[in-house]
N, C-alpha and C positions, 0 to 999 in steps of 0.2 A: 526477515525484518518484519515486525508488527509494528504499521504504522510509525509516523513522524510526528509529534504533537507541539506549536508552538500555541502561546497564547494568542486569546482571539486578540488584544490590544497590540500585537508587537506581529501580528501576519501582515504580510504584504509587503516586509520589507530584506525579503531575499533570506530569513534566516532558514527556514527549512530546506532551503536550496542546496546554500552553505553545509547542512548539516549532512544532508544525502550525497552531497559531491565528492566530502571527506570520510564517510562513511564508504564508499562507494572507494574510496582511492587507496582509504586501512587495508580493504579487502585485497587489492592485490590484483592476481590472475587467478581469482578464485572461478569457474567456471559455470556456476548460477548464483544470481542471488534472486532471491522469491521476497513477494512482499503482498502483505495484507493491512491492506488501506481502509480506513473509513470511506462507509461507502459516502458518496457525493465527492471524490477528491481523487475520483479516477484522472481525470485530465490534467490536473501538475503532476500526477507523479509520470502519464505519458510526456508531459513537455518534457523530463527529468530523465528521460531516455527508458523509463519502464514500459514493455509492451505486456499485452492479454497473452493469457495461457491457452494453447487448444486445450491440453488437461490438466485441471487443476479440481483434484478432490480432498472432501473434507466431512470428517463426523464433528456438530454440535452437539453435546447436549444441554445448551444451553439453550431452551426456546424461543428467545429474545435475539440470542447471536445467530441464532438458526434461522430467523425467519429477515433479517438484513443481510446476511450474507452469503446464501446457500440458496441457488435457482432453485425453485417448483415446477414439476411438470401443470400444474393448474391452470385451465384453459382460462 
């Protein structure tokens, strides 16, 4: 799942909730579902029962999507 997007005038009012619940329920007993979220929008998608990956990797070559979404070892 690549993110959820509602408009900003119409958040807050439970649709993305709605969207992921039913999304979430099509699927089944499917036995993972994985999701990459914009970042800043990590904690509703945890209230929404998604937890962090121990591992989760990924090549950007996109250097823009590289540098929001992809840790650096950079002290």
């Amino acid at each position: 799942m690549y993110d959820v997007v509602v408009h900003r005038d119409y958040q807050g009012r439970g649709i993305a909730r709605t969207l992921i619940d039913d999304i979430i329920q099509q699927l089944g007993d499917v036995s993972c579902i994985q999701l990459i979220a914009t970042t800043g929008n990590e904690s509703f998608y945890e209230k929404v029962g998604f937890k962090k990956l121990k591992t989760g990797m990924a090549i950007y070559k996109n250097p823009q999507l590289a540098e929001e979404y992809l840790e650096t070892n950079k002290p």
